[in-house]
Each structure stands twice: as C-alpha cells, then as structure tokens.
C-alpha positions in Angstrom: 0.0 0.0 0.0 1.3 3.4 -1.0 2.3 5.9 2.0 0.1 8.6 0.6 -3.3 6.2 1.1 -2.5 5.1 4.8 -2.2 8.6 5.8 -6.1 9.2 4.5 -7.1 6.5 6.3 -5.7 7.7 9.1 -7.1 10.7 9.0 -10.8 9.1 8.0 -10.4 7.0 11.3 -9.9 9.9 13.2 -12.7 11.6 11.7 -15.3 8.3 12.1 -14.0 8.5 16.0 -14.7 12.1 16.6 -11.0 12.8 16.8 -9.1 16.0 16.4 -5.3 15.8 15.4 -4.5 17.2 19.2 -6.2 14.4 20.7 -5.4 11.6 18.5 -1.0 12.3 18.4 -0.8 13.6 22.1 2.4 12.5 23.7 2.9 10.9 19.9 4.0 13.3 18.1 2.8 17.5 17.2 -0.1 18.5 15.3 2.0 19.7 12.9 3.5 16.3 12.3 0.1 14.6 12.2 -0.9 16.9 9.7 1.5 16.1 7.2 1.1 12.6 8.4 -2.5 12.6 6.7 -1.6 14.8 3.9 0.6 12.0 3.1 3.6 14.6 3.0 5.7 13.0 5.8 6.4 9.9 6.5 6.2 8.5 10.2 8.1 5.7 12.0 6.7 2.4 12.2 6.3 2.3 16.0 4.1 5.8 15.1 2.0 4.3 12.7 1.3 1.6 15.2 0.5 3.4 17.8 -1.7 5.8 16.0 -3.7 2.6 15.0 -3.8 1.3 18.9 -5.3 4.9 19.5 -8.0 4.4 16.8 -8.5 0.7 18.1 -8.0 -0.6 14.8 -6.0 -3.9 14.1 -4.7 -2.9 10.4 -1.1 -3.9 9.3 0.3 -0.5 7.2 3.4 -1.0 5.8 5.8 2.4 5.8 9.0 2.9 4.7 12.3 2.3 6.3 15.6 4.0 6.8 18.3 2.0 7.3 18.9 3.4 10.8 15.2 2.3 11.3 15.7 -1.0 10.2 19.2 -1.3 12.3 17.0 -0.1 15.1 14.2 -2.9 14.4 17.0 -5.6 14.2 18.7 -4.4 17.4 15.5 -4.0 19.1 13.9 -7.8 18.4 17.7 -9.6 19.5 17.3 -7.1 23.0 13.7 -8.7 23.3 14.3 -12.1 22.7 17.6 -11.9 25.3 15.2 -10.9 27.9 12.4 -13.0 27.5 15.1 -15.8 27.6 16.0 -13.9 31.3 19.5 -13.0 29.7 19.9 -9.4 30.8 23.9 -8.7 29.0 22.0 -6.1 26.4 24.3 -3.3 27.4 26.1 -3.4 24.8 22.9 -4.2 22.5 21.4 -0.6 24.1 24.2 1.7 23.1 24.1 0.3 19.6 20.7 0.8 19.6 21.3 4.5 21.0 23.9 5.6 18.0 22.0 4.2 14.7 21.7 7.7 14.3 22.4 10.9 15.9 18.5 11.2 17.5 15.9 9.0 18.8 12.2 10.1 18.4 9.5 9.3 21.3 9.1 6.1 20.4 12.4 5.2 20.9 13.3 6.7 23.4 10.7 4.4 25.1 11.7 1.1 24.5 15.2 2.5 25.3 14.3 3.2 28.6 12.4 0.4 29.3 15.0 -2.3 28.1 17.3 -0.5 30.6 15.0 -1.4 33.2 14.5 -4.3 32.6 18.4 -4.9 32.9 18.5 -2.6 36.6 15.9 -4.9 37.6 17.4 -8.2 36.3 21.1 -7.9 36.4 21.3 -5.8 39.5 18.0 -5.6 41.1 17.8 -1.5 41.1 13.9 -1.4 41.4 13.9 2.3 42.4 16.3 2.9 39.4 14.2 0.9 37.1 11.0 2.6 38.2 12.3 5.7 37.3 13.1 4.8 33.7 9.6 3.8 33.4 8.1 6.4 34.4 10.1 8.6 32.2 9.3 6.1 29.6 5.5 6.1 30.0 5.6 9.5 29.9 6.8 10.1 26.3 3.6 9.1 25.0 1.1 9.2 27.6 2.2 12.4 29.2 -0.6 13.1 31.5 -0.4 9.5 33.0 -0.2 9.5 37.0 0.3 6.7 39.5 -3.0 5.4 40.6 -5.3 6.6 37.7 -7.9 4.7 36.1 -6.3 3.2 32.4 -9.3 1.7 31.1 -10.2 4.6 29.2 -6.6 4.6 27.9 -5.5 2.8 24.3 -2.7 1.0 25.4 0.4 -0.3 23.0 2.2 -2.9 23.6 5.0 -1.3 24.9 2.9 0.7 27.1 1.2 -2.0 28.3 4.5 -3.9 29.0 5.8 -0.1 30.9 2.5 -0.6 33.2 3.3 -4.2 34.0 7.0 -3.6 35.2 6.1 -0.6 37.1 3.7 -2.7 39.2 6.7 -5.2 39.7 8.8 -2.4 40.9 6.2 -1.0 43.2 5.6 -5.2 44.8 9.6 -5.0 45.7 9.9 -1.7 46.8 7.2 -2.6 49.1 3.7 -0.5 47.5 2.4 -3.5 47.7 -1.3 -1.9 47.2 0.0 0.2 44.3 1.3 -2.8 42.9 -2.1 -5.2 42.8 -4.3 -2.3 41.7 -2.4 -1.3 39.0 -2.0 -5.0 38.2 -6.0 -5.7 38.2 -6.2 -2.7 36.0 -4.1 -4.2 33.3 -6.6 -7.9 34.3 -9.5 -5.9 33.9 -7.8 -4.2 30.5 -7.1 -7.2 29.4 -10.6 -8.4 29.9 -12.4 -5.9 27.9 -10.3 -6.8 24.9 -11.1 -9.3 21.8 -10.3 -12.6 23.3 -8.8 -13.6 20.1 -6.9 -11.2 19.9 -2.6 -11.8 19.5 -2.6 -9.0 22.6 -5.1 -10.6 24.4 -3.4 -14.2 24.3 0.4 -12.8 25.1 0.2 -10.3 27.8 -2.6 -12.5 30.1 -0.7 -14.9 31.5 1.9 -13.1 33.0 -0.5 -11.1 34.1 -2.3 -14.0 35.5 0.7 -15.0 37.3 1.9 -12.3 39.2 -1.4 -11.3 40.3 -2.7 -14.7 41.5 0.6 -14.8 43.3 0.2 -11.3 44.6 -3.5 -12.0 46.1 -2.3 -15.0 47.4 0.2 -14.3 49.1 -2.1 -11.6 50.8 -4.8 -14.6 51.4 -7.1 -13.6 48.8 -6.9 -16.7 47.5 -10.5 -17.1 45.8 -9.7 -14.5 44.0 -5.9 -15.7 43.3 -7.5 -19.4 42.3 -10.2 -17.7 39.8 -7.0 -15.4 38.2 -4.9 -18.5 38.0 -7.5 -20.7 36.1 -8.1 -18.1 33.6 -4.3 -17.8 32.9 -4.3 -21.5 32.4 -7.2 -21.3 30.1 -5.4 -18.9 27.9 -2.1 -20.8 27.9 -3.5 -24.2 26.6 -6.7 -22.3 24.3 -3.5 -20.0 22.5 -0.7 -22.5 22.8 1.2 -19.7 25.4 2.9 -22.1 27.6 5.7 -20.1 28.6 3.7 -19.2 31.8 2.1 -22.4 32.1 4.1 -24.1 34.8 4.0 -21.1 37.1 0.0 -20.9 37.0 -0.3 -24.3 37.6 2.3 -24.1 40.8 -0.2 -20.8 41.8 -3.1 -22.9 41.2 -2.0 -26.3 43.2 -0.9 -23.9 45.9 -3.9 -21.6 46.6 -6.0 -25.1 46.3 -4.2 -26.1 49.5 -4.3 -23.1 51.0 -8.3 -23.2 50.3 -8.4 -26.9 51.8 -9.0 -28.6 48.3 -6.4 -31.4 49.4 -6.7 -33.8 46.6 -7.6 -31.1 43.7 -4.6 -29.0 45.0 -2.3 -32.5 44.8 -3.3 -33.0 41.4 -2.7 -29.4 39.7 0.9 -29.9 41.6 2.1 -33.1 40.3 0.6 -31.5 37.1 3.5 -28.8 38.0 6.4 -31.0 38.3 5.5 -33.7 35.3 5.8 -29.9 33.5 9.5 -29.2 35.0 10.7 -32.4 34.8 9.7 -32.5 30.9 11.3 -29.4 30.6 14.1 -30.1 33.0 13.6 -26.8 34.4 16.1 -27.5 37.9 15.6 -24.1 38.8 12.0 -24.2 39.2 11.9 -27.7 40.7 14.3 -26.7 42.9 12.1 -23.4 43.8 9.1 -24.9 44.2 10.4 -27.8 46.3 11.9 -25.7 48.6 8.6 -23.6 48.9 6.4 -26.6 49.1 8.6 -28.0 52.2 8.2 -24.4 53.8 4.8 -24.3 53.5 2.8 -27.3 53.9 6.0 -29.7 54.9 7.6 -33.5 53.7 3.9 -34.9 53.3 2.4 -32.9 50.5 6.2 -33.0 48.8 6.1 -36.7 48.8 2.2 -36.5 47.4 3.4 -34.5 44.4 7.1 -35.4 43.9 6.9 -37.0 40.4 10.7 -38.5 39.9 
C-alpha cells in the first residue's frame, strides 16, 4: 500500500471516531506532524503508525518505509527482546548500539530505550527504584498526563505501554507499595478483559498477568480471588498455545488449592506442575518450588506431588 493512502485512512479514522489531530497524536508526536502525516507529506516511524492505529483501536497492518537506521533499530530492538524473554539481561552493549544508529531517537524510541534499561537494573542488579524511574520517564513520552493510581481503562494501550504498566507494578511489589502494585495489576486484568479474546494482545500479555497477580492475592490470602485469576491464565495458555507461563500458573493454582483446603484437587494441579518441569528439565523451578512446598505445607504434601 502506498504511504500517501495510509495517511487518508488515518485521517478518515480519526474523523469516524470524533477525533481532532490534538487528541489523536498527544504524547505521539505535534499537530503539525500529524498533519503532514495525513496529507501523506511525511512519513512516520513504524512504531508511530502503530501506535496511531492502537489509539484508533484498529487492528490494520500499514506498511511504511524504512531507513536504514530504522531498520538497524528494528533488528537491534527484536535480539534485546528475545535476550530478555530468555532472562539474559547482558543487552548493554545491544542498548548503546541501539542509541547511536543515528544521531537522534524520536519518542518512540526513546521508550523502548528506557524500558529495556530497566529491565536490565531490575534483572542484572535488582535496582527497582532505578528501574522505576526509567519507566516512568518512559511512560511519559507518550502518555504524558499519565499518574500513578489513575484509572487506564479509558486509555488505548500499545504494547509497549502496556509492557511499561506491568514492570512498574513489579517495581512498586519489591519496593514494598504492595497496594500500588495489585491495583495497578488488576487494571491491566480488567484491561485485558475488555479486549477481543482472540486477539494476538489478548493471548500474550494474560498470562503473566495471571501469574503475578494470582501470586500477589495470594500471598495476601485472597486466594479465591488468586485461584479464579490462575484458572483463567491456564485457560489462555493451553486455548493459544502460550505455555511459557504455564508451569508457574499451575504451581499458583496447586498452591492456593491447598491453601483453600481442596487437598486432593490442590495435589493434582501440583504433580501436574512437576511432570511440567521435569519434561522441561527446568532444575531451577523444581528446585524453587520444592523448597517452597517443604516451607509451606511440609515433607507430606512434597512426597504426594514429587513426580521422579
């Protein structure tokens, strides 16, 4: 599709929403720049075009043109994600290559920037006060009236956003604002809840969301509530084939089971846990949730589950 026709479909969108320029770019980019957006007499970044789309809540792949320091940026950016999904935090150098494709970095950029140095204070040296400063500072490139506590439901989240949201409420649970933390978590549940179930959003971000909630409200003895979160992370894992979440839902769910009194059902989802790890030969979770199965409910219920 040519340039020139995404930007008048843009700008129809807007129009069919009720949308003027202001309110549609805010924290995106200036009116000016949306207007020659639409006029098809600039062309914007991919992440812009994106997140213009996430504002107009429509799911429509535009393609747009790339510089080469865009596409560096896109190849640097995917390696930095895929390291930290696989919990290997050396992007450091990754980040200042990503910094020095070219002399600036627009909003967008700047964003992810931020937030993948976060998410290395948090995982390399556990700087959670650090890291939820970068957030913040990230969050507010694009949604610059955003405060701490504020209903988001009303709020057209991007993926990165919503990924900015997440770790802040991770930050606040180890600094301690623990209340923070589980409201602004339920926010992104309830978020989560109101969106297409089949959508590629829906099925990626729920269950992690799933599981640090559920383990949040039960480890504050909500635990209906943590049980009804967990079961609805499983569902999504096994209807979507997300299973990278799968074991540690099934460990909340065998857990707050227990906790409830459901013996034999809380037994079951356990073992369930294990026959998981030991297919995997995760060691680091079997050693984890061994050791906080002994401290918890003791050498009976880790010989009922113990699968090897």
């Amino acid at each position: 599709m040519e340039y020139i026709q995404a930007g008048q479909m843009i700008r129809e969108l807007r129009k069919r929403k009720g949308l003027s320029q202001e309110q549609l770019c805010e924290g995106l980019c200036e009116p000016p720049t949306m207007s020659k957006i639409e006029k098809g007499r600039q062309y914007p970044s991919k992440k812009l075009l994106d997140a213009l789309l996430v504002r107009l809540q429509e799911h429509i792949e535009l393609q747009v043109p790339l510089s080469s320091s865009d596409f560096e940026r896109a190849q640097i950016e995917r390696e930095i994600i895929s390291r930290v999904s696989c919990h290997d935090d050396n992007i450091l150098e990754l980040l200042e290559q990503y910094k020095t494709c070219s002399a600036t970095m627009n909003n967008h950029e700047q964003q992810f920037y931020l937030f993948a140095l976060a998410m290395y204070h948090t995982g390399i040296e556990g700087k959670w006060e650090l890291a939820k400063e970068e957030l913040e500072k990230a969050i507010h490139l694009t949604i610059p009236k955003y405060e701490e506590g504020q209903d988001i439901s009303t709020i057209m989240l991007t993926s990165i956003e919503f990924a900015i949201l997440n770790n802040i409420a991770i930050c606040n649970w180890f600094l301690n604002h623990k209340d923070k933390a589980v409201n602004l978590m339920k926010q992104l549940y309830d978020v989560l809840e109101e969106c297409d179930s089949d959508s590629e959003e829906y099925a990626k971000r729920l269950p992690m969301i799933c599981y640090n909630l559920s383990m949040w409200l039960g480890i504050r003895k909500d635990y209906g509530k943590s049980l009804s979160v967990a079961e609805k992370g499983i569902e999504c894992c096994l209807k979507y084939g997300k299973y990278g979440s799968l074991t540690d839902l099934l460990y909340n769910k065998g857990f707050t089971l227990l906790c409830l009194g459901r013996n034999e059902e809380g037994k079951l989802a356990l073992k369930k846990t294990f026959m998981l790890i030991y297919a995997c030969n995760n060691q680091s979770a079997y050693t984890a949730f061994k050791e906080d199965l002994l401290k918890s409910f003791g050498e009976n219920v880790w010989t009922a589950v113990q699968v090897i």
